[in-house]
ZAMARGU-4260 file (C-alpha; in steps of 0.2 Angstrom, whole numbers, plus 5000, padded with zeros to 4 digits):
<rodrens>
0) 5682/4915/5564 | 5686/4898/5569 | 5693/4905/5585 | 5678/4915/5592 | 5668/4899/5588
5) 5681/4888/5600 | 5680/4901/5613 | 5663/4896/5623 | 5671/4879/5622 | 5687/4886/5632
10) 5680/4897/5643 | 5666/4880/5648 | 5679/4870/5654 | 5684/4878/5669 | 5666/4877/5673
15) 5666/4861/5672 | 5682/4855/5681 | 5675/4852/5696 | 5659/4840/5690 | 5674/4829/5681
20) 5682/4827/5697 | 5669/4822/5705 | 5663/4809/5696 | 5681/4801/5694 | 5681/4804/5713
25) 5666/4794/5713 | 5669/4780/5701 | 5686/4777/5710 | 5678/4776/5727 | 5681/4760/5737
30) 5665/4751/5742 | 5666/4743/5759 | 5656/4726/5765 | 5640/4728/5773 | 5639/4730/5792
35) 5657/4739/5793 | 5655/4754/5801 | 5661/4766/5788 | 5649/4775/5778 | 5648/4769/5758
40) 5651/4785/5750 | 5639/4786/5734 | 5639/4798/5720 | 5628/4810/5710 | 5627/4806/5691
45) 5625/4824/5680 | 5631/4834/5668 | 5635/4856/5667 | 5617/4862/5667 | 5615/4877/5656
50) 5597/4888/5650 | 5599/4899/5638 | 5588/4915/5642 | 5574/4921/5633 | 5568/4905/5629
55) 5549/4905/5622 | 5544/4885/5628 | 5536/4885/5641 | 5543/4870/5650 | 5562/4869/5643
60) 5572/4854/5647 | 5589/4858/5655 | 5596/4840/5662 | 5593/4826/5674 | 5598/4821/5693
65) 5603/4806/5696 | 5610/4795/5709 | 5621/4780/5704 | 5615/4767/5715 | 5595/4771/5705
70) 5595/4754/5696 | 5579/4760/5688 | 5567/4751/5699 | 5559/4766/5702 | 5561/4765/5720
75) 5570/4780/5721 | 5564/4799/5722 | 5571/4814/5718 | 5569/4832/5726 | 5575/4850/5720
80) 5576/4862/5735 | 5585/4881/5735 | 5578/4899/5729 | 5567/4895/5710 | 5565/4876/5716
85) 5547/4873/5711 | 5544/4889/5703 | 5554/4892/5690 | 5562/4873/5690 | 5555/4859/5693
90) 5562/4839/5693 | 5552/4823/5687 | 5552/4813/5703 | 5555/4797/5695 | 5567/4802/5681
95) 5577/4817/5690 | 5575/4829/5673 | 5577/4846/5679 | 5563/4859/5667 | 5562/4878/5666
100) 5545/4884/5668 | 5547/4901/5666 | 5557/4911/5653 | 5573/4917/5660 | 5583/4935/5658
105) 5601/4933/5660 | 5603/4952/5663 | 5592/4951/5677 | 5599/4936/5686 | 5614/4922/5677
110) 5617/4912/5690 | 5605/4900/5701 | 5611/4889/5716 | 5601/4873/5719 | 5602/4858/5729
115) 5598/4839/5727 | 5589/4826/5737 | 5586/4807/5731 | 5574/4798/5745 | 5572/4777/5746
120) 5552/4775/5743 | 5553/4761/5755 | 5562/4767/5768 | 5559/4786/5767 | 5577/4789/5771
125) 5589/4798/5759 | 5602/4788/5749 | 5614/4801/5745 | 5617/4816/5757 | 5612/4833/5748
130) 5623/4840/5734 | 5623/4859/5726 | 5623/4862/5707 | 5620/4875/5696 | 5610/4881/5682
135) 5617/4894/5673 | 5608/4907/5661 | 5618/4907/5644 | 5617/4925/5635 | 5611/4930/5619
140) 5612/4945/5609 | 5595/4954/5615 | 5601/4970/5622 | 5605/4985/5609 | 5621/4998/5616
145) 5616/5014/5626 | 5622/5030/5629 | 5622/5036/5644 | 5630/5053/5645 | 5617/5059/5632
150) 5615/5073/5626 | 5630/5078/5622 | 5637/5094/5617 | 5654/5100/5616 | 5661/5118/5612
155) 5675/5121/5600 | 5685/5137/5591 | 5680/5141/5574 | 5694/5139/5564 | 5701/5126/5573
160) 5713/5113/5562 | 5708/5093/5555 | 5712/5082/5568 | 5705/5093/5585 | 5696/5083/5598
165) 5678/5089/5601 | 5671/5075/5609 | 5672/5058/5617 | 5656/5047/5617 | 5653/5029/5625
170) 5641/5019/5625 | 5637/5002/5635 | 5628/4985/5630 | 5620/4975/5644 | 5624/4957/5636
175) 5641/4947/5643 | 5654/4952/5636 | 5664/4937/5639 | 5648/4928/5629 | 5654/4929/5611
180) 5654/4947/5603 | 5638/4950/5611 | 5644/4965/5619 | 5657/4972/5608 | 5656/4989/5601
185) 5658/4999/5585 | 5656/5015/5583 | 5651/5026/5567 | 5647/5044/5560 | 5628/5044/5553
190) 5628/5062/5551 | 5644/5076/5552 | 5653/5074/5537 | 5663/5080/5530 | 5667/5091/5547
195) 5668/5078/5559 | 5676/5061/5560 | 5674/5047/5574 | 5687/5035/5579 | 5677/5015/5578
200) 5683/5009/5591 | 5685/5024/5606 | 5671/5035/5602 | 5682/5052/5598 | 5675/5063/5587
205) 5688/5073/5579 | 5687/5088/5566 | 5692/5083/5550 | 5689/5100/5543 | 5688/5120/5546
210) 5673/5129/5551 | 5670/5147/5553 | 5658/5154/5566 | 5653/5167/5555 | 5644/5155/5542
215) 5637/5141/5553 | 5639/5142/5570 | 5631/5125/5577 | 5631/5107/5571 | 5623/5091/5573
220) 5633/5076/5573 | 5625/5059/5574 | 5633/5043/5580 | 5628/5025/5580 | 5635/5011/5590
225) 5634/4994/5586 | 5636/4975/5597 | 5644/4960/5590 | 5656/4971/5578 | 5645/4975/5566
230) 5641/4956/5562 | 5626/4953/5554 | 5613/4952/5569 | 5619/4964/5579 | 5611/4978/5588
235) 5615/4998/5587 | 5610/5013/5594 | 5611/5030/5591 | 5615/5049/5600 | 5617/5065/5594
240) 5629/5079/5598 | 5626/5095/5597 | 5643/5104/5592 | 5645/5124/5596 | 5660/5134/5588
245) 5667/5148/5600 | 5672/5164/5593 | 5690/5169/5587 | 5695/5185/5583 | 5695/5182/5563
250) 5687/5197/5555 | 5692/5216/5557 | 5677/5230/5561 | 5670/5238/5546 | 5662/5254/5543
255) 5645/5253/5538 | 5645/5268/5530 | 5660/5276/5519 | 5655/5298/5523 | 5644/5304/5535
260) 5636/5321/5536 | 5634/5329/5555 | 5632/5346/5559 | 5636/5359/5575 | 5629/5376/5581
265) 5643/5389/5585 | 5633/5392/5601 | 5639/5372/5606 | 5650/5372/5622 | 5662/5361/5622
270) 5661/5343/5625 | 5644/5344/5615 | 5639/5327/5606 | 5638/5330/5588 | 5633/5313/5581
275) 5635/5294/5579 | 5645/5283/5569 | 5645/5265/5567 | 5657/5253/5563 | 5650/5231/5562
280) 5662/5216/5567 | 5656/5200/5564 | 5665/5191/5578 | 5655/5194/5596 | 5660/5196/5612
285) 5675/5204/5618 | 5682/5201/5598 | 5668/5213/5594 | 5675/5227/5605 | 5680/5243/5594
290) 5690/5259/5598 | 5687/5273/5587 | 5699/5288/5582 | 5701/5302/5574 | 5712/5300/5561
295) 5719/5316/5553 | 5721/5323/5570 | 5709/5336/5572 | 5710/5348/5587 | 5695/5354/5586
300) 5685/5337/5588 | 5685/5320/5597 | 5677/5303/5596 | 5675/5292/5610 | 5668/5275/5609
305) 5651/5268/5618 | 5657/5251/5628 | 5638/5246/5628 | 5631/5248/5611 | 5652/5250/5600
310) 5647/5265/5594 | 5658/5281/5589 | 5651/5297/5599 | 5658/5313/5588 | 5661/5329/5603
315) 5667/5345/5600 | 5685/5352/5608 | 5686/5366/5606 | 5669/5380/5602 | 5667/5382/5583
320) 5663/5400/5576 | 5653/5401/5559 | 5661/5419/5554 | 5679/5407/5555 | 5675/5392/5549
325) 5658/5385/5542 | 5663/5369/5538 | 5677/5354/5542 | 5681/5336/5536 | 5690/5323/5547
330) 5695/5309/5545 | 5689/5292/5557 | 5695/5276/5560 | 5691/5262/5572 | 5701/5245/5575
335) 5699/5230/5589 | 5708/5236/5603 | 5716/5217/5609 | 5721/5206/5596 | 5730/5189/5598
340) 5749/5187/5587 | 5745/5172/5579 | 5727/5179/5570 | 5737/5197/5566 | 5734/5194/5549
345) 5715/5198/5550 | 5720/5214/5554 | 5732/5220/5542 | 5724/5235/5539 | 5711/5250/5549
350) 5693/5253/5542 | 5689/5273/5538 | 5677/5284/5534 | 5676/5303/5533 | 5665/5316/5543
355) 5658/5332/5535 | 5653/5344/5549 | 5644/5358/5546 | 5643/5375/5558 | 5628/5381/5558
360) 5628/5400/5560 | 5618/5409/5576 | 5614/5424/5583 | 5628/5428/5597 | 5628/5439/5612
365) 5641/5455/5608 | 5660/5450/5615 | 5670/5463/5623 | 5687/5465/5617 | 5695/5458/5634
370) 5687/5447/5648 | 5691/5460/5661 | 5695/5479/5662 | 5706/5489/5678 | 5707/5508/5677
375) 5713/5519/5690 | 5707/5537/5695 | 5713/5549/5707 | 5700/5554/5721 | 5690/5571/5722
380) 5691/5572/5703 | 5677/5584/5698 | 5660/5575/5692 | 5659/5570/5672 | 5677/5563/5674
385) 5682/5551/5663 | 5687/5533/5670 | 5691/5522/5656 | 5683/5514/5640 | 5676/5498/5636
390) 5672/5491/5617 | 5662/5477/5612 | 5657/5471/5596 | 5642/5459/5587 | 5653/5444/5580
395) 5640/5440/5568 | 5639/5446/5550 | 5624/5460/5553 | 5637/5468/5564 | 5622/5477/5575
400) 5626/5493/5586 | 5630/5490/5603 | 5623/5500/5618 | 5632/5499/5636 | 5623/5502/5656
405) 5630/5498/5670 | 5620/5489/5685 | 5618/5497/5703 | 5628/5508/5704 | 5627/5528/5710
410) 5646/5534/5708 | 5649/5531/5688 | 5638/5530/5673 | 5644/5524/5655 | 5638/5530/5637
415) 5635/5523/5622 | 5652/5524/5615 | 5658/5514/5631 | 5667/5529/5641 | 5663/5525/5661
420) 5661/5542/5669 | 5660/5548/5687 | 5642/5554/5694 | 5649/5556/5712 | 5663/5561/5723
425) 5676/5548/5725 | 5685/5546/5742 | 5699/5534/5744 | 5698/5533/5762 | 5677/5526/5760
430) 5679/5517/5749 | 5697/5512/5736 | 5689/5500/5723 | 5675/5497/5713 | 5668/5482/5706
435) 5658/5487/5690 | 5648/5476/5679 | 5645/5485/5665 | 5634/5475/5650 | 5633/5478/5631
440) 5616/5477/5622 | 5612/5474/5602 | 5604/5488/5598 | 5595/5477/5584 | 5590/5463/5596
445) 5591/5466/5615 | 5590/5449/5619 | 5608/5446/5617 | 5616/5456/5631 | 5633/5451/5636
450) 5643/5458/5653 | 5661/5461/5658 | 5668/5465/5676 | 5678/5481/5679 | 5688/5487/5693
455) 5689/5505/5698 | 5706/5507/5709 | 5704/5525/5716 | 5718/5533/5717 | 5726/5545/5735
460) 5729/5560/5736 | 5735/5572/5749 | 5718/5577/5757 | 5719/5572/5774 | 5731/5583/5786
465) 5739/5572/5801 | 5732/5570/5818 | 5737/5563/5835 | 5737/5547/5834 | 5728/5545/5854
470) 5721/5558/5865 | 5736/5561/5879 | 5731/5563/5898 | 5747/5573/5900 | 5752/5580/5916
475) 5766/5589/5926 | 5771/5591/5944 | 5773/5608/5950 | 5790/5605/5956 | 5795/5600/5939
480) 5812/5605/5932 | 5817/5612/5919 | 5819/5601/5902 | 5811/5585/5908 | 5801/5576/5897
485) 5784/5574/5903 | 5775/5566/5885 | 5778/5557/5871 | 5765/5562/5854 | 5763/5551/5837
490) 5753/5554/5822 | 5742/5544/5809 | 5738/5549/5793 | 5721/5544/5784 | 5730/5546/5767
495) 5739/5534/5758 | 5758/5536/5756 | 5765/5529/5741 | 5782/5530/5752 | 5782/5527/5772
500) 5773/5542/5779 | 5784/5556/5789 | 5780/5570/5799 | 5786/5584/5804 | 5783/5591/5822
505) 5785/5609/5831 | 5776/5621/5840 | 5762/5633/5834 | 5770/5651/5829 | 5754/5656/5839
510) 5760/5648/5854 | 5767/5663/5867 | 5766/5650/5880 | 5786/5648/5885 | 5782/5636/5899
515) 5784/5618/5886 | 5795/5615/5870 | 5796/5601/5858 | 5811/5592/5849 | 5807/5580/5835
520) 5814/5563/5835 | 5813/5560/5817 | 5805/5543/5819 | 5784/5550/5820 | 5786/5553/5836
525) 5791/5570/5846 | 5793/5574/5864 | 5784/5587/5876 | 5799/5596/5889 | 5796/5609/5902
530) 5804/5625/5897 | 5805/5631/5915 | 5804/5625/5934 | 5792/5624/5943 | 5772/5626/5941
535) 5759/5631/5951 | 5741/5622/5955 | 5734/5636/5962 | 5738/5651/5949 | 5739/5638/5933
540) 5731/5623/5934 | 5730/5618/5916 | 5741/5623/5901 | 5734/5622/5882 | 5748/5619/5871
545) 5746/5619/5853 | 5757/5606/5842 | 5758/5608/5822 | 5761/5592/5813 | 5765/5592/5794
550) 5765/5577/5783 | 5777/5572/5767 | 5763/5571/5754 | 5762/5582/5738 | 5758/5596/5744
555) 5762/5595/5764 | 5747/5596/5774 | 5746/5601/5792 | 5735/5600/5807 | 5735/5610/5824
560) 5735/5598/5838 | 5729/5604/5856 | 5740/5595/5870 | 5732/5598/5888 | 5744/5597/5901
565) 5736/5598/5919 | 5748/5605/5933 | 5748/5591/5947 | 5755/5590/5965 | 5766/5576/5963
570) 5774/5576/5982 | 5789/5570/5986 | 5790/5558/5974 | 5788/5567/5961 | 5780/5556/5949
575) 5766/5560/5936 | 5759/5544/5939 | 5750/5548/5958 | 5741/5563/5948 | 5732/5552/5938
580) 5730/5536/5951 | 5721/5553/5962 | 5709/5557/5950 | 5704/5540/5949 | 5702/5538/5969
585) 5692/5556/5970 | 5680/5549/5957 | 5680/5533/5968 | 5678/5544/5983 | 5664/5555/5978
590) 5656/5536/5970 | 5657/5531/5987 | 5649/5546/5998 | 5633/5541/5986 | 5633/5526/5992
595) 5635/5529/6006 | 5622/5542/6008 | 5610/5528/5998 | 5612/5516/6009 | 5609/5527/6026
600) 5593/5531/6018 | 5589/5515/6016 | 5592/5509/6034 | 5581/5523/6042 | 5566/5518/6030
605) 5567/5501/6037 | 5568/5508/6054 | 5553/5518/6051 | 5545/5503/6047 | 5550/5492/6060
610) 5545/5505/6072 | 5526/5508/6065 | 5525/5489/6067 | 5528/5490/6085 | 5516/5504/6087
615) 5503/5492/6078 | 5506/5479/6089 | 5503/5490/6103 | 5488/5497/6100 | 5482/5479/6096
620) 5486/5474/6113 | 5477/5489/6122 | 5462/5488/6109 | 5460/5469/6109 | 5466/5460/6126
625) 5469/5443/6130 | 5456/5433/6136 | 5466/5431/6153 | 5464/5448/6156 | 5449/5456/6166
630) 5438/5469/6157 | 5430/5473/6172 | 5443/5486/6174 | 5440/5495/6159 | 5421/5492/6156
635) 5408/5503/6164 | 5390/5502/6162 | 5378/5514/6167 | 5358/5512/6167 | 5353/5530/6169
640) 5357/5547/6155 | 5362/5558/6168 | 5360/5573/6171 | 5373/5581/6162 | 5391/5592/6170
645) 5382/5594/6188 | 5379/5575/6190 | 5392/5568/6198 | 5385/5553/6206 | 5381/5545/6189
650) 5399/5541/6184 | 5416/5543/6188 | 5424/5556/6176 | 5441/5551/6183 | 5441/5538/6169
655) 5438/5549/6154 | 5452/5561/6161 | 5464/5547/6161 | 5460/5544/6141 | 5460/5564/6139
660) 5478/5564/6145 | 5481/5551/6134 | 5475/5559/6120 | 5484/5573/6118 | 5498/5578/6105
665) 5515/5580/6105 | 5519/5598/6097 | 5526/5599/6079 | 5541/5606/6084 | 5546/5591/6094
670) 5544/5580/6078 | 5556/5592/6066 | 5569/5592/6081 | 5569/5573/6081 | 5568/5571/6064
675) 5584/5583/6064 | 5592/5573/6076 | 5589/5557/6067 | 5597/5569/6052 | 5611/5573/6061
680) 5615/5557/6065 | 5616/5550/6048 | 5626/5564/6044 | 5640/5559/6056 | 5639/5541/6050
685) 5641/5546/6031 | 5656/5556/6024 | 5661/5575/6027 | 5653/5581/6013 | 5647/5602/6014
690) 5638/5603/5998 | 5627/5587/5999 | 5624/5592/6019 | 5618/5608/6013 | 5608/5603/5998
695) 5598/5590/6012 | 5595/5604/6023 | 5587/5615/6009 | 5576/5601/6003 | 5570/5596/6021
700) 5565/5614/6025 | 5557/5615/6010 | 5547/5599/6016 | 5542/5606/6033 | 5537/5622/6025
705) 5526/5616/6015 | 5507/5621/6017 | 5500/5608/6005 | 5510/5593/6016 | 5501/5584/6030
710) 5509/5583/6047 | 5516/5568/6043 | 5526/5568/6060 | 5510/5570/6074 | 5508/5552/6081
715) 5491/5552/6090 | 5484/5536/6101 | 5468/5535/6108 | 5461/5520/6122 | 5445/5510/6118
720) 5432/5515/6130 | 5420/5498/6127 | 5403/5496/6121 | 5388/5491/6130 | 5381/5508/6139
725) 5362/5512/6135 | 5368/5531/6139 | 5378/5530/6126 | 5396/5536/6128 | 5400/5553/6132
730) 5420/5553/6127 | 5425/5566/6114 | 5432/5551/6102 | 5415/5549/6097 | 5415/5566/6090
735) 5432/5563/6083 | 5424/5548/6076 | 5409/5555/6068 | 5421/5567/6060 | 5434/5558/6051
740) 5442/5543/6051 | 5459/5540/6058 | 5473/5536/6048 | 5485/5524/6058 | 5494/5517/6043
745) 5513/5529/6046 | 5521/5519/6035 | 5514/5526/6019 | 5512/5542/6025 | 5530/5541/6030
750) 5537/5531/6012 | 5532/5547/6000 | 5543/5558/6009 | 5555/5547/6009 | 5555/5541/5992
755) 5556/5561/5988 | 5573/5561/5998 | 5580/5546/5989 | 5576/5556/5972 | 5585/5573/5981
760) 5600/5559/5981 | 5598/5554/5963 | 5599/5572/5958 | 5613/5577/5968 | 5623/5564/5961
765) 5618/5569/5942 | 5624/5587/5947 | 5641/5581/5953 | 5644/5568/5940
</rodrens>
């Protein structure tokens, strides 16, 4: 104790080193005479000022200034100058005695800086030059410790052993801590025990015993710190921290409940959920997690567990069936899927509990005795044949009777009993499967209908004889040798061969006709030879021959084949092949004559009507002249009526002859001759063919014969005489006028015969096609 009261005394003197050297320095000064020219060095008088803070006078006395050449004459006057001079200190004039006038806080300012002034009243001038001091703030005990990282809360396993740091906390005291104990610190535990301890001197808090989440899983620890070691006098202050225990993985899930009742429909498909079961871990979190099973290893139900809410879904496996079984008892367990090595021995051992499920018993569809049926019948089986019987049966107790149908279908039928019978021909080559569905009714309830599938395979027999398999275009040249092979034949069958059809070839017994034999090449293919040489076109153009081909079916079957053979002149080449490329260029040839012929006709229509429009344009120019041209030629006026055929001094009759001879018409004869001639011509052009000349000749005379048909072919023209005489006109085209109109328009009276020609065309190439 002795020691902490010497320490303000040590720690002072370094403080006041300096002010002892001075005044030595000042004492042992060497005072010069007057007049020298070296300044006499004086010296301050004063002591280490010190205030002590938190004083409650209100004018403290902290020391004096003074000078030691003041001889107390009062002729000297002192003067504080620096930041708190006059304010907060202030110094007697006379005296030099420094006072506080205000109370000080060391923790808001310990240190002030002042300077010193001493003046000579009578001269005014300063005796000593300016000197610093200091006034220093001593401390006291007047701030209690804080904590500053409050509040505090820390986070620690449950569980955890004595001596596990949970916390540090520290707090701070604003008083100097080189002032005494003023600022030093102690530390202690007001509330926590006995779980917590705290270290005095650091601040730790430590555990000093176990917890377990489970019963309490917060606490409230509250510390106090206290200044000046705990001495009597000193300050404290408190903080709370609030302490969390984590979860561990200490406790093993439990089944709430030791049997649990569930029940199932045998209707249930599988994967159905049954039911729930619950298992309750007290830890949280991922310690909580839980993985149920099926202990007694049951195949006929699962469990899965529910990640969200750790429950135990109860599914079914495989269906259940009420007449098999009614009832089952499994067994279920669940565990913590993670667990840590060193807290193994919480789990020493699974929780269980047993399921009863009970299968309730519903009213099923009938089930057929297998999920699919195939029978085979052979084709053109008489009607009423049987095809093959299907069974099912009502898997419940009532044991109902069952009824059969089957759905759109117009071939087979199906009776009570099951047996599919055949209401229609069956043909392997239309059609050689059918796809049934044939569905089984409780008689008792025909609401539960169930169906199967079956499939009819219709099965061949031999019913189709064999055929060529192509038509042949055979031919063969008239200077054909004898034994040259002019075709090749194969067959098709329709039937199906349960081996690789064969067949047999040869020539009709009925066949007299020793002009063509045949040899089988024993592969399905034969050959056609001439028996003889040569052939004529003219005497035999076309030979029938008729081929037998038999098949190798149970029983053989065989067909009479007609092979046409057309006699050909071959030329010297003698190769079958120009007969066929000839027939192909006489049906090109006669396709071309029509076209010909077509197009000629076409041509003279538009000759025709390039030729009425000329005769327009003519008579538009005699009727309607230009305006160049002088009427005065053409235009007579007379003023008297005359005096009919004897007046001849009226007017000129020279005129109206002209217009007669104008007028008159060309015979009809003259018309069919040119018509003929333009006939002929288009004859020449087309090609040299007798019948169509002679089927155009027919139709035209028929045209020119006929009395109903107008004379198309009589061109008539008339001139205009002019308007204008009082007289009126005397000229017979008045009376051909008055009569009827003139038709000038050829061209239409022209088109219909024509058009009737053109249809004569169409018809004569029917006929020939």
């Amino acid at each position: 104790m002795n020691c902490w009261l010497l320490l303000p005394f040590m720690l002072g003197i370094p403080l006041l080193w300096p002010c002892i050297v001075a005044a030595e320095n000042s004492k042992t000064e060497v005072r010069h005479p007057a007049g020298s020219h070296l300044r006499i060095r004086r010296g301050w008088m004063w002591n280490q000022f010190f205030v002590p803070e938190e004083m409650n006078k209100t004018r403290h006395h902290i020391g004096q200034l003074r000078s030691d050449l003041d001889n107390g004459n009062n002729s000297f006057q002192y003067k504080l100058l620096g930041l708190g001079a006059g304010s907060i200190f202030v110094i007697d004039e006379r005296t030099g005695d420094i006072y506080a006038e205000q109370k000080l806080d060391r923790e808001e300012r310990s240190l002030y800086t002042l300077r010193a002034q001493v003046i000579d009243t009578n001269t005014g001038r300063a005796v000593e030059p300016e000197s610093e001091f200091v006034i220093r703030v001593s401390d006291i005990n007047d701030n209690e410790p804080k904590f500053l990282d409050e509040p505090y809360e820390a986070i620690v396993p449950e569980m955890s052993p004595e001596g596990t740091l949970v916390i540090q906390v520290t707090a701070s005291d604003a008083d100097d801590p080189s002032s005494g104990n003023n600022a030093r610190l102690v530390y202690s535990l007001l509330q926590g025990q006995p779980y917590f301890s705290i270290e005095p001197t650091t601040g730790k808090i430590r555990i000093s015993s176990k917890m377990d989440r489970e019963l309490q899983d917060e606490y409230w620890v509250i510390i106090q710190a206290k200044d000046m070691i705990g001495l009597p006098g000193a300050l404290s202050g408190t903080t709370s921290v609030l302490v969390k225990l984590s979860d561990v993985n200490d406790n093993k899930p439990i089944f709430k409940d030791s049997l649990y009742r569930l029940t199932v429909s045998e209707s249930a498909p599988v994967g159905t959920s049954i039911g729930k079961i619950m298992a309750y871990d007290s830890d949280i979190g991922e310690n909580a997690e839980m993985d149920y099973s099926i202990e007694d290893d049951s195949r006929t139900f699962d469990v899965i567990t529910n990640n969200e809410t750790q429950e135990g879904i109860i599914i079914l496996k495989t269906k259940v069936n009420f007449e098999d079984q009614n009832h089952y008892r499994i067994r279920a367990k669940v565990k913590n899927p993670q667990v840590d090595e060193q807290l193994r021995a919480y789990h020493t051992e699974a929780s269980t509990t047993v399921i009863k499920i009970q299968v309730e018993d519903v009213d099923e569809p009938p089930a057929f005795l297998l999920p699919y049926y195939i029978f085979e019948i052979f084709e053109e089986c008489p009607h009423g044949s049987s095809v093959g019987t299907v069974s099912a049966t009502d898997p419940d107790q009532t044991k109902s009777p069952i009824g059969y149908s089957i759905a759109r279908s117009e071939v087979f039928s199906v009776d009570d009993n099951g047996t599919i019978f055949t209401t229609n021909r069956l043909d392997r080559e239309t059609s050689a499967w059918y796809n049934l569905s044939v569905t089984a009714m409780e008689k008792y309830n025909i609401a539960q209908i169930s169906s199967v599938p079956v499939y009819v395979q219709v099965l061949n027999i031999n019913d189709h004889a064999p055929e060529f398999s192509e038509y042949y275009e055979t031919y063969v040249c008239e200077n054909a040798v004898s034994g040259q092979v002019i075709q090749t034949v194969s067959a098709v069958d329709r039937d199906e061969s349960i081996e690789h059809h064969h067949f047999y070839f040869n020539l009709s017994v009925e066949e007299n006709n020793s002009s063509f034999t045949i040899i089988d090449n024993q592969d399905n293919t034969a050959v056609i030879l001439t028996n003889r040489t040569g052939f004529s076109l003219q005497e035999e153009p076309v030979f029938y021959v008729s081929i037998l081909i038999a098949d190798n079916g149970i029983p053989s079957l065989t067909s009479t084949n007609t092979l046409t053979i057309h006699v050909c002149d071959c030329g010297d080449a003698g190769s079958t092949q120009t007969c066929s490329h000839k027939d192909f260029m006489l049906s090109m040839g006669f396709r071309a004559e029509v076209i010909t012929a077509i197009l000629i006709c076409i041509m003279i229509i538009f000759g025709f009507i390039f030729l009425n429009l000329g005769l327009k344009q003519r008579r538009k120019q005699t009727l309607f002249p230009e305006k160049s041209e002088d009427f005065r030629e053409n235009i007579f006026r007379y003023d008297d009526e005359g005096g009919g055929e004897a007046d001849t001094e009226a007017f000129d009759i020279a005129q109206l002859r002209g217009s007669a001879l104008m007028r008159g018409r060309k015979p009809r004869r003259a018309a069919r001759a040119e018509m003929l001639s333009l006939y002929r011509q288009s004859l020449q052009a087309g090609p040299d063919s007798a019948v169509l000349r002679r089927f155009i000749l027919e139709k035209l005379e028929e045209a020119d014969t006929d009395p109903c048909a107008p004379p198309f072919d009589s061109l008539q023209t008339y001139a205009f005489e002019g308007t204008g005489s009082l007289a009126g006109s005397l000229s017979s085209l008045d009376s051909a006028v008055s009569d009827h109109d003139e038709n000038y328009d050829y061209l239409n009276q022209l088109g219909p015969r024509f058009k009737r020609l053109a249809c004569m065309f169409g018809s004569a190439v029917q006929s020939k096609n």
